[in-house]
MIRORO-98331 format. One record per residue (C-alpha): residue in three letters; y, x, z. Coordinates in Angstrom, 2 decimals. Layout:
<torvexs>
{torvex 'ALA'; {Y; X; Z}}
...
</torvexs>
This chain:
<torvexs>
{torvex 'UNK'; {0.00; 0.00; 0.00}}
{torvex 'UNK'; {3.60; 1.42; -0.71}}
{torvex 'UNK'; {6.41; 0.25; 0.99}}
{torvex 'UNK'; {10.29; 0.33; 0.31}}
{torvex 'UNK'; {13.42; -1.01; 2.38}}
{torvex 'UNK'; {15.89; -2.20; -0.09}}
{torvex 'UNK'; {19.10; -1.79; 1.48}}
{torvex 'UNK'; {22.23; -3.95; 1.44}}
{torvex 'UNK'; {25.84; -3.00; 0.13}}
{torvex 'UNK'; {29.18; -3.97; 0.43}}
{torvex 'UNK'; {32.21; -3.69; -1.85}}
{torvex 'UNK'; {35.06; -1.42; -0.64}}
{torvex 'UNK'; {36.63; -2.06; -3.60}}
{torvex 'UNK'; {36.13; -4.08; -6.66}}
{torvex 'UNK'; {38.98; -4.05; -9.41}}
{torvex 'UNK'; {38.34; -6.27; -12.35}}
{torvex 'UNK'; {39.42; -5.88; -16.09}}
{torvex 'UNK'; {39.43; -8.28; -18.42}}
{torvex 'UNK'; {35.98; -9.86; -20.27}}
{torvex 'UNK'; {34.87; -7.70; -23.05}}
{torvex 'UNK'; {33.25; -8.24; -26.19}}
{torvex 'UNK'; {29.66; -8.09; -24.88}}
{torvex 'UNK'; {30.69; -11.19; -22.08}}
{torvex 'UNK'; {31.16; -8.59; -19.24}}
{torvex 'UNK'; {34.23; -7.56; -16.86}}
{torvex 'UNK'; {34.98; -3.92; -17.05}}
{torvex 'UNK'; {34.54; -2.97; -13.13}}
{torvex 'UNK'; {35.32; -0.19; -10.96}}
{torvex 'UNK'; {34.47; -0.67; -7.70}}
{torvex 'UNK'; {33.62; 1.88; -4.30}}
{torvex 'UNK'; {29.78; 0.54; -3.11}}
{torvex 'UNK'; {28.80; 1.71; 0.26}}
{torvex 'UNK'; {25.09; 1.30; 1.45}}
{torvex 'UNK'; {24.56; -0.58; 5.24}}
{torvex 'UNK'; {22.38; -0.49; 7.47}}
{torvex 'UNK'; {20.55; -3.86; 6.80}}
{torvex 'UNK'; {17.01; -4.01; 4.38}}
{torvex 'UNK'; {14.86; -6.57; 3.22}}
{torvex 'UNK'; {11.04; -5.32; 3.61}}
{torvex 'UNK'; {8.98; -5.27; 0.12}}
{torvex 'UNK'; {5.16; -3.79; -0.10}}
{torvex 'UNK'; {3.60; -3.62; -2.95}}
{torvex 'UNK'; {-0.62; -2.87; -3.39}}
{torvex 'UNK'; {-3.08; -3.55; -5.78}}
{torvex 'UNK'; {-3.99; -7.22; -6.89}}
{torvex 'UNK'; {-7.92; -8.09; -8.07}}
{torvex 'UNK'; {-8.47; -7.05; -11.23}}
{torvex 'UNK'; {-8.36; -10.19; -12.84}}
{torvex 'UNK'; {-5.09; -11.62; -11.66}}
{torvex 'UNK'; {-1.12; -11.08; -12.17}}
{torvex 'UNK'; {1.37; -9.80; -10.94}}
{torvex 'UNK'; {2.31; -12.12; -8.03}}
{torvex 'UNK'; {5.45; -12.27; -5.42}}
{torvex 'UNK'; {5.15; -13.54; -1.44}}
{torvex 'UNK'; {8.45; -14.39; -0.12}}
{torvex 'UNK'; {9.13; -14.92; 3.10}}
{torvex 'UNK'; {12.12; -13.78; 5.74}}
{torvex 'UNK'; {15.15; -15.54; 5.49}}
{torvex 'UNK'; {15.06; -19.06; 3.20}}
{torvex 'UNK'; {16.64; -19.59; -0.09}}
{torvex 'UNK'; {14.74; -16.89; -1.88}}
{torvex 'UNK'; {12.98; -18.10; -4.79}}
{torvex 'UNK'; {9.83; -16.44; -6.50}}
{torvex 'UNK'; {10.25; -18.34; -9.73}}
{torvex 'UNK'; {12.77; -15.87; -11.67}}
{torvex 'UNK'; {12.85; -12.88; -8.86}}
{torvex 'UNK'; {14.19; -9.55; -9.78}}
{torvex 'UNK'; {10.88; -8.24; -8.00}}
{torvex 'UNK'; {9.07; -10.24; -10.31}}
{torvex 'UNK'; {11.26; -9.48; -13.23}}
{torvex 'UNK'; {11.21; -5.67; -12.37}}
{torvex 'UNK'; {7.31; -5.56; -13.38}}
{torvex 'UNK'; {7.93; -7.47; -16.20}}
{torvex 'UNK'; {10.47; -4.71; -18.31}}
{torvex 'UNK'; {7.93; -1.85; -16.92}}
{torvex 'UNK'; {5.05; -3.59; -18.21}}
{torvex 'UNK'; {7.14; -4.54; -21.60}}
{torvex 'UNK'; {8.25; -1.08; -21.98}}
{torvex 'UNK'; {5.31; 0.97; -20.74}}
{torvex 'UNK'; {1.32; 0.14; -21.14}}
{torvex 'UNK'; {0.03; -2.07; -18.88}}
{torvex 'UNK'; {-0.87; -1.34; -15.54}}
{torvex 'UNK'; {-3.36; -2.66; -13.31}}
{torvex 'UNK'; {-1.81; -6.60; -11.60}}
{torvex 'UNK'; {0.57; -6.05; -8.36}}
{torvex 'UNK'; {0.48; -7.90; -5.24}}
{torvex 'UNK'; {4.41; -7.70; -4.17}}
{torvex 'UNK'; {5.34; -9.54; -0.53}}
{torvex 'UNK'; {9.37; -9.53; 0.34}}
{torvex 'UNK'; {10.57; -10.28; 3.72}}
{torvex 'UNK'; {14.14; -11.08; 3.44}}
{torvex 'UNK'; {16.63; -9.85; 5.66}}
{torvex 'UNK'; {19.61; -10.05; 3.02}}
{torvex 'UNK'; {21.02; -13.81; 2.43}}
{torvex 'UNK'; {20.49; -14.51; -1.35}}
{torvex 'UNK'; {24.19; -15.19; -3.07}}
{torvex 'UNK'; {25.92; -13.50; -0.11}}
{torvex 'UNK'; {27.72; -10.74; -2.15}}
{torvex 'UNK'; {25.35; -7.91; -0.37}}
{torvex 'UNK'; {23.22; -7.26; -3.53}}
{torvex 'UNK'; {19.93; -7.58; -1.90}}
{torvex 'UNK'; {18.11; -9.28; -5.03}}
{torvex 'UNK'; {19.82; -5.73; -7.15}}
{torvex 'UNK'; {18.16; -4.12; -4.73}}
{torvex 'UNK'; {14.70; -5.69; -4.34}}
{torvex 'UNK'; {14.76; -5.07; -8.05}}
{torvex 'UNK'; {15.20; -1.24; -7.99}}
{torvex 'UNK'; {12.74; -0.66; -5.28}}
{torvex 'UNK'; {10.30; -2.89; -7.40}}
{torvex 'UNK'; {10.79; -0.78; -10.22}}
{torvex 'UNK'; {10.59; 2.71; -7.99}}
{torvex 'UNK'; {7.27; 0.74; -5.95}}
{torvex 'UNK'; {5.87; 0.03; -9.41}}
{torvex 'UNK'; {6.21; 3.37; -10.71}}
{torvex 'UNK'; {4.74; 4.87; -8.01}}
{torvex 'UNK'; {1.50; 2.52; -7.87}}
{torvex 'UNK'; {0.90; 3.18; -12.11}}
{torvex 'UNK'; {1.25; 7.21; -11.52}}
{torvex 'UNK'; {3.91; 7.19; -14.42}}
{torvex 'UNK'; {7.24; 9.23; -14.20}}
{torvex 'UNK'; {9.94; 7.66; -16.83}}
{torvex 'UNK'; {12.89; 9.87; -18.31}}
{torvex 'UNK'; {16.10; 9.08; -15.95}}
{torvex 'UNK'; {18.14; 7.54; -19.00}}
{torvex 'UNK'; {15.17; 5.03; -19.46}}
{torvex 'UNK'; {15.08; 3.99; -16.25}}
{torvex 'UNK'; {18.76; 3.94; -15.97}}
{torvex 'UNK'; {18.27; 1.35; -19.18}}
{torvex 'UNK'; {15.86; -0.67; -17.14}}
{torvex 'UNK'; {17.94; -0.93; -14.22}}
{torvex 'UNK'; {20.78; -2.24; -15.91}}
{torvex 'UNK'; {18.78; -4.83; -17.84}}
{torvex 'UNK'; {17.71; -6.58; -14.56}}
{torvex 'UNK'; {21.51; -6.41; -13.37}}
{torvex 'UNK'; {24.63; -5.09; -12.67}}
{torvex 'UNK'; {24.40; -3.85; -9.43}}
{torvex 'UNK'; {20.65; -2.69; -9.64}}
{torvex 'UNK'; {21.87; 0.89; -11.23}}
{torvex 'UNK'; {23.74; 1.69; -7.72}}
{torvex 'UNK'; {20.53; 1.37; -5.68}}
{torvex 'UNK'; {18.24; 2.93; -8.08}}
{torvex 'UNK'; {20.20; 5.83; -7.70}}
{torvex 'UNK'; {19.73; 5.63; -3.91}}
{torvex 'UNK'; {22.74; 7.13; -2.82}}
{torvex 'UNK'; {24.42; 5.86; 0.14}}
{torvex 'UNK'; {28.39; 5.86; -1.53}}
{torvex 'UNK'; {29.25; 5.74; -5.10}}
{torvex 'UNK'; {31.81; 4.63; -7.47}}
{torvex 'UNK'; {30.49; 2.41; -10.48}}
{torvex 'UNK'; {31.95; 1.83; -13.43}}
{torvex 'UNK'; {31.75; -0.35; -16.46}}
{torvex 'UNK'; {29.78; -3.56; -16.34}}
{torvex 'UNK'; {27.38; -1.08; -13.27}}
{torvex 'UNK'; {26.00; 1.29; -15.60}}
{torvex 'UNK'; {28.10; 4.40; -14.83}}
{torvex 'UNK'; {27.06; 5.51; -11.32}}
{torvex 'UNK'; {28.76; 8.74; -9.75}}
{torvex 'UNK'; {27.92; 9.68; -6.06}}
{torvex 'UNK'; {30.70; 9.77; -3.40}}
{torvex 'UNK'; {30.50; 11.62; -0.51}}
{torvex 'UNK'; {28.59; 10.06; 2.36}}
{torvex 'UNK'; {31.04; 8.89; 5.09}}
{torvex 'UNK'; {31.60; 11.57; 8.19}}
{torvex 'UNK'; {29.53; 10.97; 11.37}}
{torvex 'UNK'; {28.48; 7.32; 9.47}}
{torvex 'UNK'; {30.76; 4.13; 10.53}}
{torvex 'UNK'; {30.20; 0.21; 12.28}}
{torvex 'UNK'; {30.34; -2.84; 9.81}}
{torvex 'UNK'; {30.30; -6.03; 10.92}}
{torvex 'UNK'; {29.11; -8.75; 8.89}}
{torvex 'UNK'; {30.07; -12.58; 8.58}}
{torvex 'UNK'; {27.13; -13.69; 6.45}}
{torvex 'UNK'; {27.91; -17.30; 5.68}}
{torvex 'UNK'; {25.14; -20.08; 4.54}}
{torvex 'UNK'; {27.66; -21.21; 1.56}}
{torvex 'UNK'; {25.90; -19.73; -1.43}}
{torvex 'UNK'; {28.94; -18.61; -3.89}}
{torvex 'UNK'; {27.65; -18.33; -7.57}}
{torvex 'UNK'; {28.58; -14.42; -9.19}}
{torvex 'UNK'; {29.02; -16.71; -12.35}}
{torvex 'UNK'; {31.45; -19.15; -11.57}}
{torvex 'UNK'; {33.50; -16.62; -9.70}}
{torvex 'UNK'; {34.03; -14.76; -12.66}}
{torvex 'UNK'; {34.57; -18.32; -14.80}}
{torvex 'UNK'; {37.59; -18.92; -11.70}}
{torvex 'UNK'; {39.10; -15.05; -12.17}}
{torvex 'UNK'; {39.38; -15.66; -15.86}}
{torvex 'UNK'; {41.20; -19.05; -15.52}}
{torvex 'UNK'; {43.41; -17.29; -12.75}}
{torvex 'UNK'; {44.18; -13.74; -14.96}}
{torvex 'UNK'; {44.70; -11.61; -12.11}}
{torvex 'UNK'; {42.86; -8.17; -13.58}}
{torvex 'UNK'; {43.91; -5.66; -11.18}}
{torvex 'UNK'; {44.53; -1.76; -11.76}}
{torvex 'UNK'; {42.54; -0.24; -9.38}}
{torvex 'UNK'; {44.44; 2.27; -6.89}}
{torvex 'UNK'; {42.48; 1.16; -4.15}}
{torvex 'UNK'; {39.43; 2.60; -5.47}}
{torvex 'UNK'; {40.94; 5.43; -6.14}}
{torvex 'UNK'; {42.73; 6.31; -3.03}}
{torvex 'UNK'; {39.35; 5.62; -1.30}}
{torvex 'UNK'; {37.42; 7.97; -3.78}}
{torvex 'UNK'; {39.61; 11.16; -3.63}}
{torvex 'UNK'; {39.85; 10.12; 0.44}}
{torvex 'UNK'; {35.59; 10.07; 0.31}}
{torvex 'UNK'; {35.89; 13.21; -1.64}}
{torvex 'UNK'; {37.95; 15.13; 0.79}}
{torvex 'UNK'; {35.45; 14.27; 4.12}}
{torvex 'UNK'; {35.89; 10.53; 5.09}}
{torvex 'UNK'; {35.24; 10.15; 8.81}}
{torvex 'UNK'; {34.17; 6.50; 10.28}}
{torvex 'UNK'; {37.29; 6.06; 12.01}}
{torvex 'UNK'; {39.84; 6.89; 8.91}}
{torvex 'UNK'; {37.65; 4.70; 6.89}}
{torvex 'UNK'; {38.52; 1.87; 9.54}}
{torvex 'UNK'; {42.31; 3.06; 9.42}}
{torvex 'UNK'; {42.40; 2.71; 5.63}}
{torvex 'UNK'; {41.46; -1.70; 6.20}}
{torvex 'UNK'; {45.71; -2.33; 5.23}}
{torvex 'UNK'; {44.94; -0.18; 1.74}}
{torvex 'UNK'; {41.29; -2.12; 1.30}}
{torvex 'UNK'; {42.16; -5.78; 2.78}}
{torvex 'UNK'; {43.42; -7.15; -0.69}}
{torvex 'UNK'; {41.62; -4.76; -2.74}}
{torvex 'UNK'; {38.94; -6.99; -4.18}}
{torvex 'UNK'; {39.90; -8.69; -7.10}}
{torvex 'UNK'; {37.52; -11.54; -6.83}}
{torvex 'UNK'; {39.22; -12.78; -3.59}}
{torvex 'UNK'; {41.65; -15.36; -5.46}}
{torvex 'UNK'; {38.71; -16.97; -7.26}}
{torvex 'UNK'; {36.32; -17.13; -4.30}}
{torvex 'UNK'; {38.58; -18.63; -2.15}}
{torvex 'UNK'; {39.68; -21.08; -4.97}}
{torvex 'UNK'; {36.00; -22.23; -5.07}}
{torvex 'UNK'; {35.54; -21.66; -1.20}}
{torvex 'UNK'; {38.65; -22.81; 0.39}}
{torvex 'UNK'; {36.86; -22.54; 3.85}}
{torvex 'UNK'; {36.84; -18.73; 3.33}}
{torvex 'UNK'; {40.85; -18.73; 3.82}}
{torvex 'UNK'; {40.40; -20.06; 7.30}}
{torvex 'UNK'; {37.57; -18.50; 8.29}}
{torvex 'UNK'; {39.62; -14.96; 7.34}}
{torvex 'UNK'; {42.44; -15.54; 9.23}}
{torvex 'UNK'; {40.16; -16.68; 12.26}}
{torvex 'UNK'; {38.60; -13.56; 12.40}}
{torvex 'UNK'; {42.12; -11.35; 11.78}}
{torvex 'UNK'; {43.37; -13.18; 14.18}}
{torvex 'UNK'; {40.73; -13.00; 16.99}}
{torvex 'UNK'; {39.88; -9.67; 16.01}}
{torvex 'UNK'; {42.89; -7.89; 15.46}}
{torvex 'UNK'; {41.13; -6.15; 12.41}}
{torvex 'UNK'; {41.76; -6.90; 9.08}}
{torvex 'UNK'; {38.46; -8.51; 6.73}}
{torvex 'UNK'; {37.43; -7.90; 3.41}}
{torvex 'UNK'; {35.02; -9.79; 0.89}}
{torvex 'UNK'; {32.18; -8.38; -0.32}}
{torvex 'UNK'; {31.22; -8.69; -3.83}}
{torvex 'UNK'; {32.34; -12.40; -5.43}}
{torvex 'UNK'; {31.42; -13.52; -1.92}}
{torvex 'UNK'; {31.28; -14.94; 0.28}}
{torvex 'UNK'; {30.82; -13.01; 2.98}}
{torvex 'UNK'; {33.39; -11.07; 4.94}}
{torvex 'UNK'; {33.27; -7.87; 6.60}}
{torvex 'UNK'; {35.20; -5.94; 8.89}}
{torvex 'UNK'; {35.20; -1.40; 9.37}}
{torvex 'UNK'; {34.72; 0.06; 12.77}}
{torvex 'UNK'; {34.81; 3.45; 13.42}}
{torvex 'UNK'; {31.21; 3.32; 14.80}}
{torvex 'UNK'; {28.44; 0.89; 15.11}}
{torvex 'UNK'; {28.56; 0.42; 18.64}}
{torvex 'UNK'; {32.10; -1.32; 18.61}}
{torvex 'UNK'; {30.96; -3.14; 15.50}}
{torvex 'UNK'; {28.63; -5.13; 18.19}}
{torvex 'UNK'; {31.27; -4.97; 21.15}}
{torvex 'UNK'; {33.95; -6.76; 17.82}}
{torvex 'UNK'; {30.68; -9.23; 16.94}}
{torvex 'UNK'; {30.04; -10.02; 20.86}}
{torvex 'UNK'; {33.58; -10.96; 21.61}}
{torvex 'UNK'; {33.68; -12.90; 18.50}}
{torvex 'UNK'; {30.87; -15.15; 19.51}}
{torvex 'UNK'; {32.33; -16.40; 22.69}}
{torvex 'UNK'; {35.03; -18.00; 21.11}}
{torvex 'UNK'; {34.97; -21.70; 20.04}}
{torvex 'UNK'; {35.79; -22.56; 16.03}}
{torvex 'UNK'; {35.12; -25.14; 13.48}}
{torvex 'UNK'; {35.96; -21.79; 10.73}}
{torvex 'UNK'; {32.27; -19.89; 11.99}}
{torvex 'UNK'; {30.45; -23.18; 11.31}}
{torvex 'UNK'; {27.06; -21.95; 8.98}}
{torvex 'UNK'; {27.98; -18.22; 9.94}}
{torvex 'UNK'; {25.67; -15.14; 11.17}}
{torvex 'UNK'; {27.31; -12.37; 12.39}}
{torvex 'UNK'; {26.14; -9.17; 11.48}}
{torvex 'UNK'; {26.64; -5.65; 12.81}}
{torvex 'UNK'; {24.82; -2.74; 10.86}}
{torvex 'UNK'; {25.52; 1.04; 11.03}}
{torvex 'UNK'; {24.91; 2.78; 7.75}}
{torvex 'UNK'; {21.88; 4.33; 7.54}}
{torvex 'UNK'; {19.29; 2.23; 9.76}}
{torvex 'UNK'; {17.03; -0.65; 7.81}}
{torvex 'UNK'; {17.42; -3.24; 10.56}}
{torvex 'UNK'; {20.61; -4.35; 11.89}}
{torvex 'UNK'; {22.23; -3.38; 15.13}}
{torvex 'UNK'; {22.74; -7.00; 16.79}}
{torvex 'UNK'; {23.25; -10.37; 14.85}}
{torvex 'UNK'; {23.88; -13.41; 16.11}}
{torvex 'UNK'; {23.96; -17.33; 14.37}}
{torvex 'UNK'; {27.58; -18.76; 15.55}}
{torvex 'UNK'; {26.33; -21.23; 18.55}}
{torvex 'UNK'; {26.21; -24.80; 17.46}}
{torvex 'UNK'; {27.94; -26.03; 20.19}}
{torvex 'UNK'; {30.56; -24.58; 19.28}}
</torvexs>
């Protein structure tokens, strides 16, 4: 049996150009890798069945059309066949969440699969698989924890890991926002953006980032997602919930991704649970459907999480 823990990301950046020719959004965008995994194993099937997917974990997670699934499929097209799969996934990253954990079930699938055939494929053909299954796939195939990516997520250049590693907490939300019809929304809306955040956070990575400059650099990150006008157009809930958690947390929030969740820098993990447990003991309609979620950057389970009471 070989096992993989496909890690979660969040967007320190995202600037968005306009739609190109091919129906994608030129992107450049800062992805750092946290500390929260799903759990995928993959081991031989009989002989005479096919490649088949367990889910379980987390709900919402479909087998029917997952990258894990979809992962075998390009190998298999593109290589000889190999003997079936048996893949199980327990999900620890909420599907549509903005965290890329399907992108990232989908690269370990394809680095599992590998593995189990005994075949070793050229980078730039893998590279060419990844970014068939998706955009985001390319940044965890190259399983690096920072990176910048470019284009529509094929162009992948490693970043300096951040100093002495930082806190994130997560507000994971049970709203599922579609990457499709946020992108529909930021086309109606025109706001392409130039990008200076991501580069004053790349040349800041490239000099030695430390956990606790990262978190001082939230006022030069807090609007740099260009997605945020169109999420919260489509999520108006996210607006509130935003400024609940500014304001109770004296910390500015960012989106990840086209959303929806929001996340907030701490300079280490351990105050990223102290933020998260002070958080929790305060009543509001805004956390309604929320987890909180605080993750270092390296480990594959999360620090502490917590559902937002319902009595609250």
């Amino acid at each position: 049996m070989l096992v993989a823990r496909p890690p979660a990301k969040v967007n320190l950046t995202l600037s968005v150009g306009k739609r190109r020719e091919d129906g994608y959004h030129e992107l450049r965008s800062v992805f750092l890798r946290i500390g929260l995994a799903d759990r995928l194993t993959v081991s031989a099937a009989a002989a005479n069945e096919r490649d088949e997917l367990a889910v379980t974990g987390l709900p919402g997670c479909p087998v029917e059309g997952n990258l894990v699934l979809r992962a075998l499929e390009v190998l298999r097209r593109d290589r000889a066949e190999g003997p079936p799969l048996r893949a199980s996934l327990e999900k620890q990253i909420p599907m549509g969440a903005g965290l890329g954990g399907g992108s990232s079930d989908g690269a370990s699938a394809l680095d599992l699969a590998t593995q189990a055939w005994g075949i070793d494929l050229p980078s730039a053909q893998l590279d060419g698989l990844a970014i068939g299954l998706g955009s985001d796939v390319p940044f965890f195939a190259a399983n690096v924890p920072v990176a910048l990516v470019e284009g529509r997520g094929e162009r992948v250049s490693q970043l300096p890991a951040v100093v002495g590693g930082a806190g994130i907490l997560l507000a994971i939300s049970t709203l599922s926002l579609s990457t499709g019809s946020v992108f529909a929304r930021f086309d109606e809306i025109g706001r392409h953006s130039a990008g200076e955040a991501t580069d004053l956070l790349a040349e800041a990575l490239r000099g030695g980032l430390e956990g606790a400059a990262l978190a001082d650099m939230a006022g030069s990150l807090s609007d740099a997602n260009a997605l945020w006008p169109a999420a919260s157009s489509l999520a108006p809930e996210l607006v509130e919930r935003r400024a609940w958690l500014e304001q109770c947390s004296n910390r500015l929030w960012m989106m990840s991704g086209s959303g929806p969740t929001l996340f907030a820098i701490f300079p280490s993990v351990a105050e990223a649970i102290a933020g998260g447990e002070e958080l929790a003991q305060q009543p509001t309609d805004a956390m309604r459907g929320v987890m909180l979620c605080a993750t270092d950057l390296e480990s594959p389970d999360p620090a502490w999480r917590q559902e937002w009471p319902t009595d609250h």
